[in-house]
C-alpha positions as CSV (number, residue, x, y, z in Angstrom):
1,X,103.4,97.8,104.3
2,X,104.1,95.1,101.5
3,X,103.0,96.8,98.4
4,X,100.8,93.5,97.0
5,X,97.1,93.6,98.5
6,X,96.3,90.9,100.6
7,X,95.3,88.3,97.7
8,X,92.8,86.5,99.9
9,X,90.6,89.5,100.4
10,X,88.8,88.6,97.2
11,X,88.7,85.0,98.1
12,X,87.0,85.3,101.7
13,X,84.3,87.7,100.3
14,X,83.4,85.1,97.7
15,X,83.7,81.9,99.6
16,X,81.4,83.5,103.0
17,X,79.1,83.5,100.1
18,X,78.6,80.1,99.3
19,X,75.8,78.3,100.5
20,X,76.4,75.9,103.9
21,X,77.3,72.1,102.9
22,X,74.1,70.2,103.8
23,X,74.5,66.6,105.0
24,X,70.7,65.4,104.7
25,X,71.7,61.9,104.8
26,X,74.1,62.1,108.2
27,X,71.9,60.3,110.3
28,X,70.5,57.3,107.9
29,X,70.9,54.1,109.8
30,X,73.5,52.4,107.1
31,X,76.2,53.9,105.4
32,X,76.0,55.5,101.9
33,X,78.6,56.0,98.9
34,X,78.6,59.4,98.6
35,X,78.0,60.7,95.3
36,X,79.5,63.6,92.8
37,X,77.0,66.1,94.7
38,X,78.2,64.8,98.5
39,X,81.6,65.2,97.6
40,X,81.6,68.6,95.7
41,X,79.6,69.9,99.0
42,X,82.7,68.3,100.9
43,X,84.9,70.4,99.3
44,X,83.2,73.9,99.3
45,X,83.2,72.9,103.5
46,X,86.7,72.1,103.6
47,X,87.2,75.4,101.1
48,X,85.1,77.6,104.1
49,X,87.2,75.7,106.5
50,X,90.7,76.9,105.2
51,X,89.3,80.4,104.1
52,X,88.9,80.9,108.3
53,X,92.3,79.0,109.0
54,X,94.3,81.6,106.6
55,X,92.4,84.8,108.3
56,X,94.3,83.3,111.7
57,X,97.6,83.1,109.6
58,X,97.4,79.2,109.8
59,X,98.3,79.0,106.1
60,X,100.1,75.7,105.7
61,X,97.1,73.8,107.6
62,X,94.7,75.9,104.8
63,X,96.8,74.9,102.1
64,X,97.1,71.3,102.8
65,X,92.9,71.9,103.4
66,X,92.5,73.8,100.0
67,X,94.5,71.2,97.9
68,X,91.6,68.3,99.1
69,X,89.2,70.5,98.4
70,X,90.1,70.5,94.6
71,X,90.3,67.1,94.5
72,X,86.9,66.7,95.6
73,X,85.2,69.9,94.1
74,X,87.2,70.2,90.8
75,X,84.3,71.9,88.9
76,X,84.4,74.4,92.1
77,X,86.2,78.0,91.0
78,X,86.2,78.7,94.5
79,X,88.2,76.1,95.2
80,X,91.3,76.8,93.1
81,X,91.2,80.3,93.3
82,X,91.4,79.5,97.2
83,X,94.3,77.4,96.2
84,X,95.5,79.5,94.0
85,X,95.6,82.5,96.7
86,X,97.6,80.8,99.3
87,X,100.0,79.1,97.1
88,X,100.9,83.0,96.2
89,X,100.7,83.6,99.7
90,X,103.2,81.3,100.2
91,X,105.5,82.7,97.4
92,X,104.7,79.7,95.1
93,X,104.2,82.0,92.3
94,X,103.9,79.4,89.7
95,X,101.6,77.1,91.4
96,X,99.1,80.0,91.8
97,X,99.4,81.1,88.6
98,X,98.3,77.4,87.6
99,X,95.6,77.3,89.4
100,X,94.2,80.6,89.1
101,X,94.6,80.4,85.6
102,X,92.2,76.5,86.2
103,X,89.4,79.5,88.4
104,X,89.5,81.5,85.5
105,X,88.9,78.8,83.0
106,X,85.7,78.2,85.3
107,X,84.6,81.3,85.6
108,X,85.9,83.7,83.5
109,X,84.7,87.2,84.9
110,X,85.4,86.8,88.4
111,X,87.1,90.1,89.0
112,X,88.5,88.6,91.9
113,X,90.3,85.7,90.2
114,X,92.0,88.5,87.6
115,X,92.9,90.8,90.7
116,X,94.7,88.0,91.6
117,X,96.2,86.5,88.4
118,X,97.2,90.3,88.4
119,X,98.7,90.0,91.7
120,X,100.7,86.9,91.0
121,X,102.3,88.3,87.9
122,X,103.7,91.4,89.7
123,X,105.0,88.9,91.8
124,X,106.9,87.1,88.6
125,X,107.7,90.6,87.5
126,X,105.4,90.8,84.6
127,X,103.9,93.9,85.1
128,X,102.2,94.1,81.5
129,X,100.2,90.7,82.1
130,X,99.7,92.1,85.9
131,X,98.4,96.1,84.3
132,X,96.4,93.7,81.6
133,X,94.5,91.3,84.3
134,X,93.8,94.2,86.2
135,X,92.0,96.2,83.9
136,X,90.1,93.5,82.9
137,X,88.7,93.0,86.6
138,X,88.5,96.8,87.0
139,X,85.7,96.9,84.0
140,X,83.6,94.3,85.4
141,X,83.7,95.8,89.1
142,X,85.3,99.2,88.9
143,X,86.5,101.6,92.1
144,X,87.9,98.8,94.2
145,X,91.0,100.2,95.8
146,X,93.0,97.3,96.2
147,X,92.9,96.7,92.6
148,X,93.7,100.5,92.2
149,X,96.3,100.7,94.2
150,X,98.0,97.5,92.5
151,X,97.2,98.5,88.9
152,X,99.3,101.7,90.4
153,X,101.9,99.6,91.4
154,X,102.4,98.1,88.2
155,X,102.3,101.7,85.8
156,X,105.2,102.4,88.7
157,X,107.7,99.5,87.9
158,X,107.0,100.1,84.3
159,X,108.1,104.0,84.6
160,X,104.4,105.1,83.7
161,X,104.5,107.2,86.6
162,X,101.4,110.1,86.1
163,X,99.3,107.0,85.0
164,X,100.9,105.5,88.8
165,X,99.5,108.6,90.3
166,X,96.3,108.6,88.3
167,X,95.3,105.0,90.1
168,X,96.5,106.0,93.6
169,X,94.1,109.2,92.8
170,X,91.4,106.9,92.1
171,X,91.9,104.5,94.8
172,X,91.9,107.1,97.7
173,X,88.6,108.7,95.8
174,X,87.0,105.4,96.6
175,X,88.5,105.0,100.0
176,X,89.2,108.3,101.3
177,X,91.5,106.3,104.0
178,X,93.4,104.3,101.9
179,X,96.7,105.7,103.2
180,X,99.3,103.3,101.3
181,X,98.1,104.6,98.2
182,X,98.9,108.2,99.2
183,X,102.1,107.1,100.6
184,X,103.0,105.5,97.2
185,X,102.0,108.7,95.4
186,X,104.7,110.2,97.7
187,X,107.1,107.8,96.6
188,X,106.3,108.9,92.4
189,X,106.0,112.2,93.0
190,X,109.8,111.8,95.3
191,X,111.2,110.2,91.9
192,X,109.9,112.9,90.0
193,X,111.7,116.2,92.2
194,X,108.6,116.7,93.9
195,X,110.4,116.7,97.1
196,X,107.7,119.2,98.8
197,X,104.7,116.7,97.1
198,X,105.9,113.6,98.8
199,X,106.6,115.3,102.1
200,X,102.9,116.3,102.0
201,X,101.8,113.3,101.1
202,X,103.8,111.2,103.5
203,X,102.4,113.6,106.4
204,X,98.8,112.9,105.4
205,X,99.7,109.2,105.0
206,X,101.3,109.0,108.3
207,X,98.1,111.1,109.9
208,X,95.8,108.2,108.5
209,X,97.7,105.3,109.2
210,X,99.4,106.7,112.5
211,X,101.6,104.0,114.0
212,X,102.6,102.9,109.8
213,X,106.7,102.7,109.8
214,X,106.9,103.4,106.0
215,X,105.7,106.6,105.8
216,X,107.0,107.6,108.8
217,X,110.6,106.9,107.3
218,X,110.4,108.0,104.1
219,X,109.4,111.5,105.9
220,X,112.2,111.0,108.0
221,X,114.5,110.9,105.6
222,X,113.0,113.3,103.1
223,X,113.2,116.1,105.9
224,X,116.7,115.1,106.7
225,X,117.7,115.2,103.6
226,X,116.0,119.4,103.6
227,X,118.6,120.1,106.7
228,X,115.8,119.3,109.5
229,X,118.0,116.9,110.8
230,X,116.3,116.7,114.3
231,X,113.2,115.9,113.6
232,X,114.2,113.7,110.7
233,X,116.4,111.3,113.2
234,X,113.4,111.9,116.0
235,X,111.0,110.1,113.0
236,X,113.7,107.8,111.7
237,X,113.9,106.4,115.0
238,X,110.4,105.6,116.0
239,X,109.8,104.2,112.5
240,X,112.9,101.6,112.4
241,X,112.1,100.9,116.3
242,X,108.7,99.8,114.9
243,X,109.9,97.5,112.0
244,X,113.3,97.4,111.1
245,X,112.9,95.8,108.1
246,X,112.9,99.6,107.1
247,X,116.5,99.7,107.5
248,X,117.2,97.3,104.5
249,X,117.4,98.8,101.3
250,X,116.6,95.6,99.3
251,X,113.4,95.5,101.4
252,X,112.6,99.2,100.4
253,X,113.5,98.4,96.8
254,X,111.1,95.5,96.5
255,X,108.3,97.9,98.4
256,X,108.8,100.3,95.6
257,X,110.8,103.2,97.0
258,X,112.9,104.4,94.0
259,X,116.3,105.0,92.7
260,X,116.3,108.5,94.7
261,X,114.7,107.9,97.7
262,X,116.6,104.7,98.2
263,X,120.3,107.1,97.7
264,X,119.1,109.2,100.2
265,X,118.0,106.3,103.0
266,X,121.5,104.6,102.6
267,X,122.5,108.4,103.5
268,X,120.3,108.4,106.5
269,X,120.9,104.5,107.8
270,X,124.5,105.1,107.8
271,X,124.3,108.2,110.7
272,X,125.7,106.4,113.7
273,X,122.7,106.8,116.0
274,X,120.1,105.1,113.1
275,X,123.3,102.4,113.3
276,X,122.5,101.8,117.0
277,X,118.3,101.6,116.8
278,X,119.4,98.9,114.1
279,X,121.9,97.3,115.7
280,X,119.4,97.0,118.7
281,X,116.4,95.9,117.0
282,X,118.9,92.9,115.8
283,X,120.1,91.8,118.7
284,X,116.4,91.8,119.6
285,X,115.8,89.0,117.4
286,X,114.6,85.4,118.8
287,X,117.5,83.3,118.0
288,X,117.2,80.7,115.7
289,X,117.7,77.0,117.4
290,X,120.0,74.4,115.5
291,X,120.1,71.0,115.6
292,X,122.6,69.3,116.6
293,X,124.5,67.3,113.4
């Protein structure tokens, strides 16, 4: 899986907490100019209204729906930390970081606005701003794995891998579930010669999150890699026949497998019959329509 929570988790939580918009006046007799209050309530509707559209994956019509409500509730943190989120959704890193940064200014110790924030700046690749936001949520509302798992994240692109470990420890003690973060602590502990570690880990990963490609792989090729060839191709192909965005190493890279691992899966993409269950899952691929110039 994408190794950046989902950054409207935090968002739908707070905004199903709101209170409902409440149109007394909907059924006076003549028309009224609606005031500051009328329009604000507006807003935190439309706001609600685009929280359920993004849960469908409808993001562009939650986006356009989260950019009114701004404009009409700009007092709101709700509202452009909803804006916020989806334009990072959308990969408009600087956008959301603009108007995060406006949440923040509004309310300050929103945990979920500096998960974010945090979020956002791993995107940009500033992982010190992204380990510094985090921390910050973490000590108003500690043991939420997410966060864990990201502030993780971040201590792993910085090299800080035992402190990586540490937070994937902590997340799984808070979720006992939370497979990525035990398949990321298989990724550290890969990096670090702790072939046998990772293969553990990968196998409990795999066990949580059963039909998960990543781990699935990454065991794959670890054990291939060991001279259990058979069963490394046997997993190897069932993972890249779910998701075969596996078989790109620039999408490993940015998912955080390492300088290792990543030597070893060019290895094991390059046997010929991995080269067919690619192959395959390409020509699988709706085609892309053009337009006639």
């Amino acid at each position: 899986m994408p190794k950046l929570t989902s950054v409207l988790s935090f968002v739908v939580l707070g905004l199903f907490s709101l209170p409902a918009p409440v149109f007394a006046q909907a059924l006076m007799p003549y028309a009224l100019q609606p005031d500051a209050a009328d329009l604000e309530q507006q807003g935190l509707s439309l706001a609600q209204d685009a929280v359920q559209l993004a849960r469908f994956q409808q993001v562009e019509m939650a986006l356009s729906r989260a950019q009114l409500a701004t404009q009409l509730a700009p007092k709101k943190f709700e509202t452009w930390f909803l804006l916020g989120s989806l334009y990072v959704q959308t990969k408009e890193i600087d956008k959301g970081i603009e108007s995060l940064q406006k949440a923040k200014s509004l309310a300050p110790n929103n945990e979920g606005i500096l998960f974010t924030l945090g979020s956002a700046y791993f995107q940009k690749s500033d992982y010190n701003q992204a380990v510094t936001l985090i921390q910050t949520g973490l000590k108003i509302k500690p043991d939420v794995p997410e966060a864990l798992f990201d502030l993780g994240n971040a201590y792993f692109r910085l090299g800080r891998l035992s402190d990586a470990i540490a937070q994937y420890d902590k997340a799984v003690k808070s979720e006992a579930k939370f497979w990525p973060a035990i398949n990321n602590t298989g990724l550290v502990k890969y990096e670090q010669g702790d072939v046998d570690g990772a293969i553990k880990d990968w196998r409990s990963a795999l066990q949580l999150g059963k039909n998960e490609p990543e781990p699935e792989l990454a065991l794959a090729v670890a054990l291939y890699a060991k001279g259990d060839q058979e069963q490394g191709l046997r997993l190897g192909e069932a993972a890249l026949k779910k998701d075969a965005r596996y078989g790109d190493l620039k999408f490993l890279e940015e998912n955080l497998w390492g300088d290792r691992l990543r030597a070893e899966t060019k290895k094991f993409l390059e046997i010929p019959r991995i080269q067919a269950i690619i192959a395959d899952a390409k020509d699988q691929l709706p085609v892309q329509k053009t337009t006639p110039q």
